[in-house]
N, CA, C and O of each residue as an XYZ file, in Angstrom:
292
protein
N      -2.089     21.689     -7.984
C      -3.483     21.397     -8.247
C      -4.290     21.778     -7.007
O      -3.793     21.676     -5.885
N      -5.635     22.252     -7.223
C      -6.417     22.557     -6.406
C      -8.058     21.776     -6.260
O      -8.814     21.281     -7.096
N      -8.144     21.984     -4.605
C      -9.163     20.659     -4.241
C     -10.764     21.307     -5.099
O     -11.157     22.460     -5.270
N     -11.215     20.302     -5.387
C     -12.401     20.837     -6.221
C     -13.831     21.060     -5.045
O     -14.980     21.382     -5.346
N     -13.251     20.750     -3.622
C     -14.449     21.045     -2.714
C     -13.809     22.209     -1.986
O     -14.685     23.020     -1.685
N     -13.266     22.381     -1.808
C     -12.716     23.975     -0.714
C     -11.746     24.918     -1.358
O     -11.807     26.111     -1.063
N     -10.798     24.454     -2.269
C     -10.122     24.827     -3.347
C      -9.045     25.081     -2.526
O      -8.852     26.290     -2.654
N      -8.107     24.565     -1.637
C      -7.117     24.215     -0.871
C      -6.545     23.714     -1.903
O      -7.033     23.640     -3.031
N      -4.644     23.062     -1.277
C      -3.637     22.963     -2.163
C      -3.872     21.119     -2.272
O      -4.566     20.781     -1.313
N      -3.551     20.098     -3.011
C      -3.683     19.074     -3.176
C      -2.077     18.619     -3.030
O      -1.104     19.037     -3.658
N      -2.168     17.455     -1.809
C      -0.580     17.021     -1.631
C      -0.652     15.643     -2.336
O      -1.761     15.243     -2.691
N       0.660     14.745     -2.607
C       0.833     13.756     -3.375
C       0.871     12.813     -1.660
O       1.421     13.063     -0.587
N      -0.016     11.686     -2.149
C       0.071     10.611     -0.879
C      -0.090      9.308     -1.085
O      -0.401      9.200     -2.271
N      -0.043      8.069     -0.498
C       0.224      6.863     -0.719
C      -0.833      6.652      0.487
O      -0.793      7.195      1.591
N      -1.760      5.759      0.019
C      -2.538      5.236      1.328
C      -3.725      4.018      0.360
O      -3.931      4.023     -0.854
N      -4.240      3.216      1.261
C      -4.950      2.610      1.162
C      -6.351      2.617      1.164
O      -6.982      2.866      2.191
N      -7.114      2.254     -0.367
C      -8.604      2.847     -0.287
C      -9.689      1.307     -0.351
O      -9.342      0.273     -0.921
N     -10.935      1.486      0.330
C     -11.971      0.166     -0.789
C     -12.498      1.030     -1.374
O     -12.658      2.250     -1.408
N     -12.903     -0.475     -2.148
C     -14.139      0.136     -3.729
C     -14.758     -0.909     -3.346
O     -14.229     -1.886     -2.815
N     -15.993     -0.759     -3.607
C     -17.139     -1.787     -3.347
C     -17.443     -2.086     -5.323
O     -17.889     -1.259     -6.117
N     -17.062     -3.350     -5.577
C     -17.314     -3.915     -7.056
C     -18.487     -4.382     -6.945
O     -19.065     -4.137     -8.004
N     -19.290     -5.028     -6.105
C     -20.355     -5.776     -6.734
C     -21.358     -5.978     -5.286
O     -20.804     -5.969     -4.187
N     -22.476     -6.113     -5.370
C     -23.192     -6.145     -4.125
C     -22.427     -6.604     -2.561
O     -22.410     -6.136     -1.422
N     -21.862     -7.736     -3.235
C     -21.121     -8.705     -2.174
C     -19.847     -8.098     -1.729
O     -19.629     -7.895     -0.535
N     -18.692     -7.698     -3.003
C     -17.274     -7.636     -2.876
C     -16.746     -6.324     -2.479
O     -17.095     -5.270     -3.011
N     -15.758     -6.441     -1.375
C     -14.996     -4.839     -1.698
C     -13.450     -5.504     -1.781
O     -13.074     -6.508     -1.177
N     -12.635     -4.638     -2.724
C     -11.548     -4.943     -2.793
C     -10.634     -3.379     -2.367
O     -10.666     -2.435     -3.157
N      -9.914     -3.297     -1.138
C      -9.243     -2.945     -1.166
C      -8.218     -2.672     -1.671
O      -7.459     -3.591     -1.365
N      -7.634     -1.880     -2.345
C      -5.989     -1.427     -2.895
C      -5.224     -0.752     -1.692
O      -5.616      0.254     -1.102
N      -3.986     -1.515     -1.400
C      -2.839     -0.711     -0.772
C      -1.883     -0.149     -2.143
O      -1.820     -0.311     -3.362
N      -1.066      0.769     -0.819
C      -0.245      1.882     -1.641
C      -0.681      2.650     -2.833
O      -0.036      3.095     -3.782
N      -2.135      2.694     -2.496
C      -2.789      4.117     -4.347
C      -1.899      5.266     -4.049
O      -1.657      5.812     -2.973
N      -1.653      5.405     -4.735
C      -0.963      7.261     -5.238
C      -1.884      7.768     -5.307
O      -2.615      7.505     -6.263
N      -2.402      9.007     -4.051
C      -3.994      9.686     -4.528
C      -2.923     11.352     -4.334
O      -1.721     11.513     -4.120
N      -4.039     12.308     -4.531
C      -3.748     13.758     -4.116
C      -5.151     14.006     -2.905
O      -6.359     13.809     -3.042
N      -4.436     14.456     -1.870
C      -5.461     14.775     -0.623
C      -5.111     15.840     -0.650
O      -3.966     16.191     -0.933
N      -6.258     16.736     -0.290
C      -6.044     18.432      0.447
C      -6.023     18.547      1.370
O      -6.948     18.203      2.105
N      -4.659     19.235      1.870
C      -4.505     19.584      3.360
C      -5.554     20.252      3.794
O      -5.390     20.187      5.013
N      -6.449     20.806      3.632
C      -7.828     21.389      4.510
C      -8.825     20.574      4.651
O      -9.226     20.353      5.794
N      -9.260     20.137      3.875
C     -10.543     19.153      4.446
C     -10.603     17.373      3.584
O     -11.642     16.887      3.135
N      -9.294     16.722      3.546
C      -9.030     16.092      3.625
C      -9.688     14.946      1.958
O      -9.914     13.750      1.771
N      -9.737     15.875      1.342
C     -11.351     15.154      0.233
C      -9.858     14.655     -0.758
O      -8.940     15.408     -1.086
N      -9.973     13.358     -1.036
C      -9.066     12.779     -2.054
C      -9.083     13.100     -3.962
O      -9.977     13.785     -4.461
N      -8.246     12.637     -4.590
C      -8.464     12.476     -6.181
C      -7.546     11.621     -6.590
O      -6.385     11.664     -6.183
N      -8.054     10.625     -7.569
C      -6.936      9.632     -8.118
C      -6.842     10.516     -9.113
O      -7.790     11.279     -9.298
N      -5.737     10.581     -9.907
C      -5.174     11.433    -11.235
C      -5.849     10.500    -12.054
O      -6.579      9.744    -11.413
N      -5.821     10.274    -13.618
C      -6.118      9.995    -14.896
C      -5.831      8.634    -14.875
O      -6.699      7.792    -14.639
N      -4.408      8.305    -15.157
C      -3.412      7.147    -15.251
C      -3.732      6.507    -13.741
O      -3.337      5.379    -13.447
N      -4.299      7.136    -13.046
C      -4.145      5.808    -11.816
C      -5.346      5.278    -12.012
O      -5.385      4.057    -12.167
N      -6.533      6.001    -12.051
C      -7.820      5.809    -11.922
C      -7.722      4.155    -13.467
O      -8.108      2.989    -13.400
N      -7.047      4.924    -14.577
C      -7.435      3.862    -15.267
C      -6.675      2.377    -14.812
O      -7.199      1.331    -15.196
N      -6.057      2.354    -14.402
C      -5.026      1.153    -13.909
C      -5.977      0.583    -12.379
O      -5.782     -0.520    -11.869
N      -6.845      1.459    -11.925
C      -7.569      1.041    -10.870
C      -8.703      0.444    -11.357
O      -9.096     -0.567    -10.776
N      -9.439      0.946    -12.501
C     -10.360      0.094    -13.089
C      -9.873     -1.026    -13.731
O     -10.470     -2.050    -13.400
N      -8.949     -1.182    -14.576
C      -8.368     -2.382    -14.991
C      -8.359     -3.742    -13.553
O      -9.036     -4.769    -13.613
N      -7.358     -3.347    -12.289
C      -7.366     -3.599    -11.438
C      -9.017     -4.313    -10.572
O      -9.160     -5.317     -9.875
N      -9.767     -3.525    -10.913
C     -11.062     -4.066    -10.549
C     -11.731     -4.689    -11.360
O     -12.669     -5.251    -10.796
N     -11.690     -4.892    -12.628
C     -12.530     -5.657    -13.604
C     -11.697     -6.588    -13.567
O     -11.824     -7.091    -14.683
N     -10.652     -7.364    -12.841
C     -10.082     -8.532    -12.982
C     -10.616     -9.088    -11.484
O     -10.835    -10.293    -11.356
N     -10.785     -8.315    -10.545
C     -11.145     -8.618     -8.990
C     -12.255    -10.019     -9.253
O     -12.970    -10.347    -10.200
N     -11.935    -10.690     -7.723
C     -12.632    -12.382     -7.735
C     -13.831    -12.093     -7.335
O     -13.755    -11.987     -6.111
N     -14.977    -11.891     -7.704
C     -16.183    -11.565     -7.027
C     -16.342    -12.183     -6.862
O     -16.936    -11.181     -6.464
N     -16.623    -13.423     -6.560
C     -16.771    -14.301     -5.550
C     -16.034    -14.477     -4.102
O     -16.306    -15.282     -3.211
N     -14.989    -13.451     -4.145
C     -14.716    -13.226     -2.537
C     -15.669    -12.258     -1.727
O     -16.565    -11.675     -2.337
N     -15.517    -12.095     -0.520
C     -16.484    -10.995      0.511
C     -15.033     -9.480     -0.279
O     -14.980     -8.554     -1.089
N     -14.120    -10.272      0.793
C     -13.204     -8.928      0.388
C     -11.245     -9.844     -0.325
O     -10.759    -10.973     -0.382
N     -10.791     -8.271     -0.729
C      -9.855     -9.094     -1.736
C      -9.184     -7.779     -1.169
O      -9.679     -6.676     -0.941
N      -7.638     -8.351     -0.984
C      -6.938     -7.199     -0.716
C      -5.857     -7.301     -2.056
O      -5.501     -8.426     -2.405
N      -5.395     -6.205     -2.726
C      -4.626     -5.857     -3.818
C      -3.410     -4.471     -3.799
O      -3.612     -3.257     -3.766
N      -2.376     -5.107     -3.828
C      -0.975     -4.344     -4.086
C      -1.395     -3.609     -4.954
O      -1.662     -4.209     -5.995
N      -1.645     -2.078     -4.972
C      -1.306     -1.371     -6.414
C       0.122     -1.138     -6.479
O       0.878     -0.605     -5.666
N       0.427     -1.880     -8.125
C       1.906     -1.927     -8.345
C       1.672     -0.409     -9.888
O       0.877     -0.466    -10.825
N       2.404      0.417     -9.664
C       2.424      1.404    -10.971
C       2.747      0.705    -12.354
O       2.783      1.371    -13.388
């Protein structure tokens, strides 16, 4: 697969991202499965992760500042 900003090669990686849910909340996910391009570094969650990441966030405690979350596959 190729990066949709420089069109470099897209590698498979494991790292930790936030998402900001709600004025107040960000919830971090460790271990996402993203694809980064070795040239200028611009990420992509695939299909199946992205939806398991929204699931993942429409359950998040907004009433915390921040929430840290295991992504489990």
């Amino acid at each position: 697969m190729r990066c949709s900003v420089c069109g470099s090669k897209l590698r498979p990686l494991t790292t930790d991202l936030p998402f900001k849910v709600s004025e107040m909340t960000i919830v971090i996910l460790k271990g996402l499965p993203v694809l980064q391009c070795d040239n200028c570094s611009e990420y992509l969650l695939e299909d199946l992760v992205m939806s398991r990441v929204e699931d993942i966030l429409q359950r998040a405690d907004t009433a915390a500042e921040l929430e840290i979350i295991r992504y489990a596959a």
